[in-house]
C-alpha positions as CSV (number, residue, x, y, z in Angstrom):
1,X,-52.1,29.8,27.8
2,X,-49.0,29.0,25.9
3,X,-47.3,25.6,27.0
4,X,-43.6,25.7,28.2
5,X,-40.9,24.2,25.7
6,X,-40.1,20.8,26.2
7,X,-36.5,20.3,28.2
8,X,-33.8,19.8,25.9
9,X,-32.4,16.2,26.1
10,X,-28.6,16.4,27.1
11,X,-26.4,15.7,24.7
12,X,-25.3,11.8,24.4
13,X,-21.6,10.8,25.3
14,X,-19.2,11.3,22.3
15,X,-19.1,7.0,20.6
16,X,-16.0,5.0,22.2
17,X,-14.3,2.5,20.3
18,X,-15.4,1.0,16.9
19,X,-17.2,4.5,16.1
20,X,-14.8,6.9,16.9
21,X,-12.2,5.2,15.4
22,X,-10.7,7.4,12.0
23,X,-10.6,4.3,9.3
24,X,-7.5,4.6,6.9
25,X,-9.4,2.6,4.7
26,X,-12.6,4.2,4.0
27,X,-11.0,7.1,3.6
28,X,-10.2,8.5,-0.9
29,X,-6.2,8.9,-1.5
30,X,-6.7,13.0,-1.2
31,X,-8.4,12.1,2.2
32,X,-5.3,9.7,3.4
33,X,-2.4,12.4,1.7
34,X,-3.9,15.2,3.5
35,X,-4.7,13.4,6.9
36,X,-1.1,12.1,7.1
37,X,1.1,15.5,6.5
38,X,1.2,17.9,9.5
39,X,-1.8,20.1,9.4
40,X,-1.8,23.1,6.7
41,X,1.4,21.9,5.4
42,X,-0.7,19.6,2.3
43,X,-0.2,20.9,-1.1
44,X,-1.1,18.8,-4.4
45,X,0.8,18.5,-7.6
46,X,-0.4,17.8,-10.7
47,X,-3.9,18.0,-9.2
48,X,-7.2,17.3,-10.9
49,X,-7.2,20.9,-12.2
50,X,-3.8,19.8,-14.5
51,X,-6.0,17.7,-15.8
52,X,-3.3,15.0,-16.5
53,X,-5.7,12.8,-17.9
54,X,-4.9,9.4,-19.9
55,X,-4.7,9.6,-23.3
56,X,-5.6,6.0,-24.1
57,X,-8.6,5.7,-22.2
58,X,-10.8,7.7,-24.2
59,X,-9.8,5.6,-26.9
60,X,-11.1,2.5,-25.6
61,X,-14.5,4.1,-24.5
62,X,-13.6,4.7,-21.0
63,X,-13.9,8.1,-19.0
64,X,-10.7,9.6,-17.7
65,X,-10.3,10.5,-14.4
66,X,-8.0,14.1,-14.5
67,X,-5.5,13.2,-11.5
68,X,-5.9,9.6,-13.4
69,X,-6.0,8.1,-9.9
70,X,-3.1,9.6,-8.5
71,X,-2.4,12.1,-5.9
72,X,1.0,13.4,-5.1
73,X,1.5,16.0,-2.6
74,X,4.2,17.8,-0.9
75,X,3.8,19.5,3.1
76,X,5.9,18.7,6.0
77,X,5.3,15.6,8.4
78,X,6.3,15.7,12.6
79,X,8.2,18.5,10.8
80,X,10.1,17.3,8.1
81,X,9.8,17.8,4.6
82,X,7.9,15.0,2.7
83,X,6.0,13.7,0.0
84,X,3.0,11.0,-0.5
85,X,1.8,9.5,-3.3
86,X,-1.6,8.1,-2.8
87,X,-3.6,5.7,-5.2
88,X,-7.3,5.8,-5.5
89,X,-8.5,2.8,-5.4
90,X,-12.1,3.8,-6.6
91,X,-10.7,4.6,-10.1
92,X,-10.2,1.8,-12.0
93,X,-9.0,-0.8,-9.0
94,X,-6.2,1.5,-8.6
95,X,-4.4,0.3,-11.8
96,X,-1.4,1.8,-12.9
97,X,-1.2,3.5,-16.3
98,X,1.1,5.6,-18.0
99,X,0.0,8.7,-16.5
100,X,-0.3,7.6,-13.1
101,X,2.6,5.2,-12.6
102,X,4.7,8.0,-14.2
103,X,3.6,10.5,-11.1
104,X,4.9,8.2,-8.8
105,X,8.0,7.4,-10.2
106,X,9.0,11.1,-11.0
107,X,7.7,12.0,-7.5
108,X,10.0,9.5,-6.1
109,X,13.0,10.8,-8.5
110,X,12.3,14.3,-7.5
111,X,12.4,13.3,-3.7
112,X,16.1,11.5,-4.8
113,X,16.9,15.0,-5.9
114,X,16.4,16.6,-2.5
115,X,18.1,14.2,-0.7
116,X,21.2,14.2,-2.5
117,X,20.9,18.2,-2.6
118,X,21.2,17.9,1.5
119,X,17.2,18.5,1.6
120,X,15.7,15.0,3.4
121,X,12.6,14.2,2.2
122,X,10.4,11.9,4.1
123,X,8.2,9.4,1.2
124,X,5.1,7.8,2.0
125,X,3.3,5.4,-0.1
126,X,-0.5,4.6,0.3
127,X,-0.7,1.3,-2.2
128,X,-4.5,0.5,-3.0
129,X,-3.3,-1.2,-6.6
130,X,-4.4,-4.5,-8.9
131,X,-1.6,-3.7,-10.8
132,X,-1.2,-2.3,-14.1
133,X,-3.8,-1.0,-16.2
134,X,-4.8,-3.9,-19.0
135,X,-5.5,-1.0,-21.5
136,X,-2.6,0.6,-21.4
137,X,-0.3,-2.8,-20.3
138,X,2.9,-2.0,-22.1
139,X,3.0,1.6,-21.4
140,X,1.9,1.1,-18.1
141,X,4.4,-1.7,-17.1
142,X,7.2,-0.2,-18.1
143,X,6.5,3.4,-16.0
144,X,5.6,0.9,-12.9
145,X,9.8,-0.5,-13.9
146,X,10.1,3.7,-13.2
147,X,8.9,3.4,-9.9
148,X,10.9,0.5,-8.9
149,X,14.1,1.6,-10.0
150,X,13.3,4.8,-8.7
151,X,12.5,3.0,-5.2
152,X,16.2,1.4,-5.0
153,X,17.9,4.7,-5.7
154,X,15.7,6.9,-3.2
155,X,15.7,4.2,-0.6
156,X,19.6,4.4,-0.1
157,X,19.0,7.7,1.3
158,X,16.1,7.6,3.5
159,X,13.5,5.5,4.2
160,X,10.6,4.5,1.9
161,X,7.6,4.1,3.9
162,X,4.8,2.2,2.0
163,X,1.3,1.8,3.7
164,X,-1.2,-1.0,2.0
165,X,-4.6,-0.2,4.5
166,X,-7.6,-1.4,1.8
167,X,-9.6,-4.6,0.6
168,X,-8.4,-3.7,-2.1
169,X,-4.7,-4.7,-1.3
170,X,-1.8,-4.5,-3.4
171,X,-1.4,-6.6,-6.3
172,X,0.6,-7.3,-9.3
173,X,4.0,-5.0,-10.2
174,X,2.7,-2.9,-7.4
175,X,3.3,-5.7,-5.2
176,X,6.7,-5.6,-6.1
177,X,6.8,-2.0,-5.7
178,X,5.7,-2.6,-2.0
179,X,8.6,-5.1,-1.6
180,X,11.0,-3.1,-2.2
181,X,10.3,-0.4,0.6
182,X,12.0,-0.2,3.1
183,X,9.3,-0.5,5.7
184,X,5.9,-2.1,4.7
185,X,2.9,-1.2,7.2
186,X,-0.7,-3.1,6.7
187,X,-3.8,-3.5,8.6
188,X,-5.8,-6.5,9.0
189,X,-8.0,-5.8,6.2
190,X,-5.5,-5.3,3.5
191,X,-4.3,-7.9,1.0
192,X,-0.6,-8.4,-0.5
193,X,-0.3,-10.7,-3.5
194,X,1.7,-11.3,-7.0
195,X,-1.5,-12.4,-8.0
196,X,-5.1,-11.7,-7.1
197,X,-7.4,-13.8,-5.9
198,X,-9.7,-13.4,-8.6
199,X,-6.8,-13.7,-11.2
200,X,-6.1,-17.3,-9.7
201,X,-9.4,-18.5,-10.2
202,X,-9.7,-17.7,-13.3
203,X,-6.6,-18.9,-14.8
204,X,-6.5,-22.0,-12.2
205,X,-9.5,-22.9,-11.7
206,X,-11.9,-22.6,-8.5
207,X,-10.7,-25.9,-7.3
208,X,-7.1,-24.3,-6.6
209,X,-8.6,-21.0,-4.8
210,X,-12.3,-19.7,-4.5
211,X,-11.9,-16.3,-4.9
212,X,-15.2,-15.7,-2.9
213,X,-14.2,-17.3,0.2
214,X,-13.1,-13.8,1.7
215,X,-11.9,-15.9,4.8
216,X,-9.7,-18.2,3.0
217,X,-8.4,-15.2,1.4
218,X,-7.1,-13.5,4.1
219,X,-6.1,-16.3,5.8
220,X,-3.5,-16.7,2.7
221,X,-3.2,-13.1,2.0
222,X,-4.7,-10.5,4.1
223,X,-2.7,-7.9,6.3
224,X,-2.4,-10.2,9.6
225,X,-0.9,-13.9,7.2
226,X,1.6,-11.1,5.7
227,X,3.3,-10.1,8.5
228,X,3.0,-12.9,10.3
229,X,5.4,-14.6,7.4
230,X,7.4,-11.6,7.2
231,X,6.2,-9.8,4.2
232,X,5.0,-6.8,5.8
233,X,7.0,-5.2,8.5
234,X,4.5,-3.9,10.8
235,X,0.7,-4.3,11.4
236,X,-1.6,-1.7,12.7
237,X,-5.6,-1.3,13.4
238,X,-7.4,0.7,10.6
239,X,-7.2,3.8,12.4
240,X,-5.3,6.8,11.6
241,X,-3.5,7.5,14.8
242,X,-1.6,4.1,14.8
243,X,-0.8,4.3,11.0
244,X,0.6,7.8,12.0
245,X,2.5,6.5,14.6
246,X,3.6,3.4,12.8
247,X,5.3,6.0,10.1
248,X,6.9,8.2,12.6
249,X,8.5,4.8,14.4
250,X,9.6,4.1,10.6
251,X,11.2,7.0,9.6
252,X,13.2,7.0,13.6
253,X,14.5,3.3,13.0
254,X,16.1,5.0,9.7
255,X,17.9,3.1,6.4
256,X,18.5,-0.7,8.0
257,X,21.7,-2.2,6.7
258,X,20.1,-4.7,4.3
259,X,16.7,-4.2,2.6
260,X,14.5,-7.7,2.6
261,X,14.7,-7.4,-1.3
262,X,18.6,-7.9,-1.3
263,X,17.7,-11.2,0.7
264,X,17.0,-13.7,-2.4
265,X,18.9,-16.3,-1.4
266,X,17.4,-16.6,2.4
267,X,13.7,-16.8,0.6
268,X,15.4,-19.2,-1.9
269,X,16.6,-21.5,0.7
270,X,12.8,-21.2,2.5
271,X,11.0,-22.0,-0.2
272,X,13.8,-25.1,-0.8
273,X,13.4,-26.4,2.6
274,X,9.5,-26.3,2.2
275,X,9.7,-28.2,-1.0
276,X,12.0,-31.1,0.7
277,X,10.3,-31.5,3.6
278,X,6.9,-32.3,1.4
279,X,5.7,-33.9,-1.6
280,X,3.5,-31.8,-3.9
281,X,0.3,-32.5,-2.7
282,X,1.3,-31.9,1.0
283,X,2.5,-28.7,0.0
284,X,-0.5,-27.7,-2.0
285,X,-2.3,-28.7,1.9
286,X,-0.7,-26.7,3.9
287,X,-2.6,-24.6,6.2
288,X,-2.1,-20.6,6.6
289,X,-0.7,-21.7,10.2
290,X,1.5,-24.3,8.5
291,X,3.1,-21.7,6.4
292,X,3.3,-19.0,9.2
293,X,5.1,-22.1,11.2
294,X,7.6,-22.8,7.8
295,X,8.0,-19.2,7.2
296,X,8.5,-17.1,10.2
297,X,8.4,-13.7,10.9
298,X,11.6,-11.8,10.3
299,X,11.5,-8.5,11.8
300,X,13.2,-5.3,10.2
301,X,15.8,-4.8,12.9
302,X,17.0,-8.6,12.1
303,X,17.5,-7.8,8.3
């Protein structure tokens, strides 16, 4: 006599919240390009099968990667025409060489192109960057100079959208780069900086920043302390329907009528008034709610 199959259990409730949620940040730069464009519309150029590869890592004893950390793709998003440019953080820190820095920049140009041809062209930037690449340094900061000037032209004719949604944050002449669009989107967990906290530590010392205390870091850096002082525009959860949304609000509010990189004397004038009202070592004191009290929030409408 044959025993009847157990029941099967019923299925658990699909995960609310934290589990469900479609992190930005765990995601690879194909992953993020190809989440962000309208469905079916994604299509890569200068993909891994160019095999753009470096020419001066192999040189130096390093492996190549053959998108060289890169991806640039074209589609359509809510619609419109548009291009992304997404750095992989996983490849070298996401520093910019020749090859890769060069992608962006000519993507950027070729986006100008459209615009001025009638054709808008909606960029996106996904900035996971240390900066430039140490082995190729020259070479690599002068095609990051590409992408900024490229930046300032494209930006006069439709919005630059850049998106920093890593730990690994946004660092060095990438920084800049980030600066310079014309609106800047973070999450909590990403980090903005001329210089990295590891960087600091080791040219300063440990005494003037311990680049393991991940929450002093933050506090100074991270996604929430950047937008609270202004430096990023807008701040979303890691989660891939609000950074989606956060782009489409970005691209409605349009070109505003002064970008916050044309605004040198305003930060000037901060960082004088900071400097009068303290001596040196209360300014070296301050607290991450002391400087979001000295330098408040601006938003983009205001600039």
């Amino acid at each position: 006599m044959t025993s009847s199959p157990p029941s099967r259990l019923p299925r658990p409730p699909r995960p609310q919240g934290l589990l469900s949620r479609q992190s930005v940040a765990e995601m690879t730069a194909r992953e993020r390009a190809r989440a962000v464009l309208d469905e079916g519309s994604f299509r890569e150029l200068l993909g891994p099968f160019d095999r753009l590869e470096s020419p001066w890592l192999p040189r130096q004893g390093i492996v190549p990667q053959s998108d060289d950390g890169v991806v640039i793709a074209r589609g359509t998003f809510d619609g419109d025409r548009a291009v992304v440019a997404a750095i992989e953080s996983a490849f070298q820190g996401g520093s910019m060489g020749e090859v890769s820095a060069t992608k962006i920049a000519c993507a950027l140009d070729l986006a100008r192109r459209d615009c001025n041809a009638g054709n808008t062209v909606r960029p996106i930037l996904f900035l996971e960057s240390g900066g430039v690449r140490l082995q190729e340094a020259n070479l690599g900061l002068g095609a990051i100079a590409e992408i900024h000037a490229a930046l300032v032209a494209l930006r006069r004719l439709t919005p630059v959208v850049g998106v920093i949604a890593g730990p690994v944050g946004c660092f060095g002449g990438m920084s800049l780069a980030a600066a310079l669009c014309t609106t800047l989107i973070v999450t909590r967990e990403a980090r903005l900086g001329m210089n990295g906290p590891e960087v600091i530590e080791q040219e300063a010392g440990i005494t003037e920043l311990d680049a393991a205390d991940r929450r002093l870091v933050w506090s100074l850096i991270g996604g929430a302390q950047r937008h609270a002082t202004g430096f990023a525009d807008v701040l979303v959860d890691d989660h891939l329907p609000d950074v989606g949304r956060a782009l489409r609000e970005a691209f409605a509010r349009g070109t505003p009528p002064r970008h916050r990189s044309a605004d040198v004397d305003r930060y000037l004038a901060r960082l004088h008034d900071l400097a009068r009202t303290a001596d040196g070592d209360a300014v070296a004191s301050l607290t991450p709610d002391d400087l979001r009290a000295a330098w408040p929030r601006e938003h983009t409408d205001d600039r």
